[in-house]
N, C-alpha and C positions, 0 to 999 in steps of 0.2 A: 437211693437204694430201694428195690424192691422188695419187697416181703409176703408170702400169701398170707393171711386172714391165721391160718394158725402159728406159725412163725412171731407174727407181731402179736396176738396173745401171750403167746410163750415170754415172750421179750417182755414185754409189760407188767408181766406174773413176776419175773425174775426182777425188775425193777425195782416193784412195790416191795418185792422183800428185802431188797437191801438198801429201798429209800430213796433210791435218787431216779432223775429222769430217764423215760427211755433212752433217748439220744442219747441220755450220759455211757448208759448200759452198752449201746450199741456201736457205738465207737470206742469204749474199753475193747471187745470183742475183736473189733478190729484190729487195732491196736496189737492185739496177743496174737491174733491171725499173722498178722505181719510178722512179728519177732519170730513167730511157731513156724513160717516160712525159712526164714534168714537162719534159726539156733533150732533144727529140727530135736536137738535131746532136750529141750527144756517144754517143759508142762507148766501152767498155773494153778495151782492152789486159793481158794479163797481165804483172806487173809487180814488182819490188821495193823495198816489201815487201809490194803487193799492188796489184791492177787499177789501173788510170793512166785518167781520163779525158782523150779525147781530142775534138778538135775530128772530129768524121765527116770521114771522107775525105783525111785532110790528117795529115801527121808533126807535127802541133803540141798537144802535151799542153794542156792548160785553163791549169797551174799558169806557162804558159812565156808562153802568150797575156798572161796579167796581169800579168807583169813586162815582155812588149814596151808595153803598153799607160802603163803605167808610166813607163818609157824614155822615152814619145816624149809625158810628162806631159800624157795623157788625149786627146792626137789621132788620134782611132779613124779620118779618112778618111785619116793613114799608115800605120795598122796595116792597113787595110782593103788601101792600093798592099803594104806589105811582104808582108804572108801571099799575096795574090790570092787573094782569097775574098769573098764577099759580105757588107757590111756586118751583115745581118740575125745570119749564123754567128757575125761578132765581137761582137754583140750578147749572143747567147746562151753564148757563151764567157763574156764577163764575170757576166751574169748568173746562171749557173752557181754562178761563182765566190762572187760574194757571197752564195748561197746554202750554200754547202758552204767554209769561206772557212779551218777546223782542215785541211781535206785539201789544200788549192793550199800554203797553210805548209807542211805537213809532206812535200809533194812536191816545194816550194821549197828547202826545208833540205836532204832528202835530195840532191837534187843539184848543191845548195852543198858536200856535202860529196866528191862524186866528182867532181872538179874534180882535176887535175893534182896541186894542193897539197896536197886533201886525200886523196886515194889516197898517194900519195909517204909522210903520216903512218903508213898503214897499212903501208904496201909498202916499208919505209925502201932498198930495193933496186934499186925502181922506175927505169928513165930514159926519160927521153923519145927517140923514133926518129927 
């Protein structure tokens, strides 16, 4: 892969701040490239413990869409009134998902576990305001 001279700066700049090698950086990048090809309504978010796809436009992660979707046991013209967004985006939200279906888990898990109760395990100090 080529790069000019400020390009790989940049990439390297962006590396050291989140710690890991260029190459790791760089083929993340890719990575989202591809998916941002294939699921043109999904954007990434920086995130932990790492980019979040997200529905374009809208505070609604992929992994949160398939649990509303879920919820309301596969009735996408209520997901469609709850989100207000157009059916086609919850289309490609789900479809996303079944495509990439270890990262909506592992995005699902992660914030099963930052949930009140399970922050409180870590934070035994923790109270609610």
């Amino acid at each position: 892969m080529r790069l000019t001279a400020a390009e790989k700066s940049r990439l390297d700049a962006d590396a050291r701040l989140k710690g890991i090698p260029s190459g790791t950086a760089a083929a993340a990048y890719i990575a989202e490239g591809v998916r941002r090809s294939r699921f043109p309504a999904i954007e990434f978010r920086d995130g932990q413990p790492a980019c979040v796809a997200y529905l374009v436009g809208t505070r609604w992660p992929r992994w949160l869409i398939v649990e509303l979707a879920a919820e309301l046991k596969g009735d996408l013209e209520a997901a469609v009134k709850y989100i207000r967004k157009p059916a086609a985006l919850i289309h490609l939200a789900l479809a996303y998902a079944e495509a990439y279906p270890q990262e909506i888990a592992d995005s699902a898990a992660l914030a099963a576990r930052r949930d009140f109760a399970g922050l409180k395990r870590e934070i035994p100090n923790l109270e609610p305001l």
